[in-house]
Every structure is written in C-alpha cells, then in structure tokens.
C-alpha positions in Angstrom: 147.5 42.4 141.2 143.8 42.4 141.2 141.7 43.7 138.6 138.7 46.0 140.1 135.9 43.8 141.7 133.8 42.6 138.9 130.2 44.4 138.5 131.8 46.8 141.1 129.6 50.0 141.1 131.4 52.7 139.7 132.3 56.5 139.3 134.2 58.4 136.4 135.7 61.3 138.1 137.7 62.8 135.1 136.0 66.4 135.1 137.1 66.9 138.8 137.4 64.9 141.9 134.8 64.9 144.3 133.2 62.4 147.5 131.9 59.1 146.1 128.5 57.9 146.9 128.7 55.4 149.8 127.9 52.0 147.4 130.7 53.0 144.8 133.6 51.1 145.1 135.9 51.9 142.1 136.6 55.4 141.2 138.5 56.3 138.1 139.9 60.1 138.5 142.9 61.5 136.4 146.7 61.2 137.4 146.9 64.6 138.8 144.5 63.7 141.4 145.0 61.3 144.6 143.0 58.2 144.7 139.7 57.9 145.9 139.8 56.5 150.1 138.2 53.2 150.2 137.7 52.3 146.7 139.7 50.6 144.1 141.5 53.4 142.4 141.8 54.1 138.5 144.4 56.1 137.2 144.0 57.8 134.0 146.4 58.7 131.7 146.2 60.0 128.2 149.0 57.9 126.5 147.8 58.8 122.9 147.4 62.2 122.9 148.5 65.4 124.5 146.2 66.1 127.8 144.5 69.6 127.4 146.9 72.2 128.5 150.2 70.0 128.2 151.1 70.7 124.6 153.8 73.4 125.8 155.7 70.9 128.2 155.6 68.5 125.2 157.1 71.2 123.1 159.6 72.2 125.2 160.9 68.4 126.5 159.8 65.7 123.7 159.1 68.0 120.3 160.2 65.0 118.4 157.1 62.6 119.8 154.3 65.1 118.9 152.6 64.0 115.1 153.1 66.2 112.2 151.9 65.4 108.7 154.4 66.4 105.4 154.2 69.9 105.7 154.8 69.8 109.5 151.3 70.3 110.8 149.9 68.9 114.0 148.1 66.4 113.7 145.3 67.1 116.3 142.2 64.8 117.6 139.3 66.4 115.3 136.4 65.7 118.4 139.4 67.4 121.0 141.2 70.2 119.2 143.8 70.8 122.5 144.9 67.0 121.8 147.6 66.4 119.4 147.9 62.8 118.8 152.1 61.5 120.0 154.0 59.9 116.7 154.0 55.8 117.6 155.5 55.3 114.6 158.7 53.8 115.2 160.4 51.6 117.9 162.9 54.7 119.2 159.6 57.1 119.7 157.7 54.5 121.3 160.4 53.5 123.8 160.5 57.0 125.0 157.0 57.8 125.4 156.6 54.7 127.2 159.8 56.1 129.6 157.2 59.1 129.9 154.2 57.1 130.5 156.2 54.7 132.8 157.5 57.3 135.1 153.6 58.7 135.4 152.2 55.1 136.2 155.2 54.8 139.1 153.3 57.9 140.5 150.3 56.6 140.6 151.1 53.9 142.2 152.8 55.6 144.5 150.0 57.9 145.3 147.8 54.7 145.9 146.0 54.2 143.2 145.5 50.2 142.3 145.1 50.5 138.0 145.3 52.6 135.4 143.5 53.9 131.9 145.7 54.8 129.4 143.3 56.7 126.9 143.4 57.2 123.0 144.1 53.8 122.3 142.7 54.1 119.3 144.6 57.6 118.0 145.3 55.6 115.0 141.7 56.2 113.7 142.3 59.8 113.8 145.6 60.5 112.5 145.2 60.9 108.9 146.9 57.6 107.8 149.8 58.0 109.3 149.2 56.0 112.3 148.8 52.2 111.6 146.8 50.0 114.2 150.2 47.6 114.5 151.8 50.9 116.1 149.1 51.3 118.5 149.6 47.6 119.6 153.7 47.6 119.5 152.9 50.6 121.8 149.9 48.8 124.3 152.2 46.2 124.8 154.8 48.3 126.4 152.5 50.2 128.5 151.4 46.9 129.5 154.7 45.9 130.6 155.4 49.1 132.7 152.3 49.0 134.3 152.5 46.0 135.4 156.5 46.8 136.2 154.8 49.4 138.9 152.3 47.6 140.5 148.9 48.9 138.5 146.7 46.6 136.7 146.2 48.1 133.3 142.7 48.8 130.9 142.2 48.7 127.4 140.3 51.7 126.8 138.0 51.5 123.4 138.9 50.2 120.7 136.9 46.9 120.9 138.5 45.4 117.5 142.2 45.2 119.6 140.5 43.3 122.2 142.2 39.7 121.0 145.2 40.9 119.8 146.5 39.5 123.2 148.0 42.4 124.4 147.8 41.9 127.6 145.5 44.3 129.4 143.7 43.3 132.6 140.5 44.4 132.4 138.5 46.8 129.4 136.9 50.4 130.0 134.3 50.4 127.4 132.7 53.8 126.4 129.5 53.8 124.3 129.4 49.9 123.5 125.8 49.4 123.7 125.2 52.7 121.2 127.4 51.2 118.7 126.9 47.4 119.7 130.0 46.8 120.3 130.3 45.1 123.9 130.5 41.4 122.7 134.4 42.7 121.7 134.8 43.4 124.9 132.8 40.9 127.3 134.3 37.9 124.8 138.0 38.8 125.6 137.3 40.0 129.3 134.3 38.1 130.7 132.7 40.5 133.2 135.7 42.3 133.6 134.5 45.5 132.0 133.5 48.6 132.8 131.0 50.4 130.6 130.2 54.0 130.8 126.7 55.1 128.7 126.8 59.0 128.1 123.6 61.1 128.3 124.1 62.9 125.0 123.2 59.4 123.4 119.8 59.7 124.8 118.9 57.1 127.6 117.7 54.0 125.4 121.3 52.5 125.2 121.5 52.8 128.9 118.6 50.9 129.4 119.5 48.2 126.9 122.9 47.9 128.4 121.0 47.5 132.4 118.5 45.0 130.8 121.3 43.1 129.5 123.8 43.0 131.8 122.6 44.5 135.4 124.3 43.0 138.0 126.6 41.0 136.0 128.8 44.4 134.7 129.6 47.7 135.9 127.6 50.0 133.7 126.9 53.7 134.3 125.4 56.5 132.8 127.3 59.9 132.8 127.0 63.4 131.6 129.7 63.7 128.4 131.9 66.6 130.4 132.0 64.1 133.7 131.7 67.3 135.6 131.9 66.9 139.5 128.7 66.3 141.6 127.3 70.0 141.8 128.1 71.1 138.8 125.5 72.2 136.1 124.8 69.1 133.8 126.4 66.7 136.5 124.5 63.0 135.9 125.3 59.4 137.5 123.5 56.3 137.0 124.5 53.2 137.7 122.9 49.7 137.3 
C-alpha cells in the first residue's frame, strides 16, 4: 500500500465534494462521498466522535459506546456541540467501535478510495478526565490494524505528542502545526510524509512560515475553517 505521493498538492474536500483543480493529486473528502477520479483518495472518518447528524443512529444501535459522565450526561466536543465523544475506555467498547469503524473503512475501499483519516484522535483532551491518552492509543492501534486489513493506508490525524508512540499509522494529517509550532512532532516520526493544512481564521503569517519552510518538500495548504466547496461564500485554497 502506498502512502499518498509525498509533497503531493492537495485538496480538503470535507465541507462538500467538488472538481479538483487539474495539479491536485490527493483529495481528502468524507466517507459518504466517492473518491476523487484521478487522484489518490482520502477517506475520512470521524472515529472519535459522533459525525454531525449521527447521534440518533448511535442511540438507537450502540447506546452503550457514546461517553457519559457520573450523572449520565454526554460528554460533547466543547468547539463541536453535535459531537459526542465514543467511550474508549475499555477493551469490550473499543473492540466494537472498531467492528463499526472497520466495516466503514471496507467501504471505502471498496468505493476506491486508497487511505483514510480517522479524526478526533485526540478526544481524550476533551472529555473531562475520563478519557486517558493510553485509550486513545489501545484504540489507534486497532484502527490501524483494520485499515490496513482492508486495503487503506491509514493517517494520524493531530495529536503531534502520539506521533512516536509507534502506533503504526502511515502517514500524518497535520492541522495548524505551524500556528502552534508543532510540525517537528510530525516531520520527525513521518519525514515528508505529512500533510499540513493552515486555516485562514489564523491569519495568513503561519501559512507563509510554513511555505518558507517547507515549500516543495511537504504538502501544505491554506483553507477556509468550514472547507466549504469551490463556489461557496468564504471558499479559500492555497497551496504551496
């Protein structure tokens, strides 16, 4: 399995799919869409947290996996309200939201896609205390495993301090590392082998640091926060 071509121009299509620009050549879009013709083909997954508008199908099928605090309340992502962060806690609950996971990167694969990004890696950070980074990597580690089981190379998404815990991801999806200095983690564990995404809500200076830096050598891009399709109000792509 190959990883996607190193300093490989690329598009973040999670707000919508839409036609890439004739130079890009790996497209990320979300597992409900098909693969991008011509490119190498991301699949994202949100293996943390519940995706906006899923929380009923989780209710209804896997109750039991969503986290709750003492008194039973959902533990939600503070930045994304609609996303309540999956209970990682123990061995049985991991095993079956990797079954869940694992059947969504068989369809992705399926559909054509070549890799995937599962998101929220670091849900740990968010959860209160009652997720513990160990949890996050007992989980990784079977995502990694069924990935890999279905034919998709596999990205650690964020969280640069996991980055040499050896859990065996193939390539890193870095978002914000130049605003918070944090691309070393990632470039030390992956070599070039990272994609970095700068978002225009940051102001542009990181952007630029990150081109002078590493143009040519990385993928790096600038996007709009909502990644909203090409034609859409607010819609911005840089890449370098």
């Amino acid at each position: 399995m190959a990883s996607p071509p190193v300093a490989g121009v690329t598009d973040y299509q999670l707000g919508g799919a839409y036609a890439p620009e004739a130079n890009v050549q790996v497209v990320t879009r979300d597992r409900t869409e098909k693969p991008a013709e011509g490119t190498y083909s991301i699949c994202y997954v949100n293996a943390f947290q519940t995706q906006p508008g899923s929380y009923a199908w989780w209710k209804a099928h896997h109750p039991d996996l969503l986290l709750r605090n003492a008194s039973g309340t959902l533990v939600r992502d503070p930045g994304w309200p609609d996303e309540v962060l999956l209970d990682i806690r123990t061995p049985a609950k991991r095993a079956t939201l990797a079954t869940v996971a694992g059947a969504w990167f068989v369809k992705c694969a399926a559909d054509g896609f070549q890799g995937t990004e599962p998101d929220n890696l670091d849900s740990w950070t968010r959860s209160r205390g009652l997720l513990r980074e160990s949890h996050a990597v007992a989980f990784a580690k079977l995502l990694v495993r069924d990935a890999h089981r279905a034919g998709l190379t596999i990205a650690q998404k964020n969280a640069p301090e996991l980055s040499g815990k050896g859990i065996g991801f193939d390539f890193a999806v870095a978002e914000e590392c130049e605003v918070y200095r944090e691309c070393g983690a990632y470039t030390t564990t992956y070599g070039r082998r990272v994609i970095e995404i700068e978002y225009t809500d940051n102001g542009r200076a990181a952007y630029r640091r990150a081109c002078a830096a590493r143009s040519g050598t990385h993928s790096i891009m600038l996007r709009d926060r909502d990644v909203v399709p090409r034609g859409a109000a607010g819609y911005v792509f840089q890449t370098c």
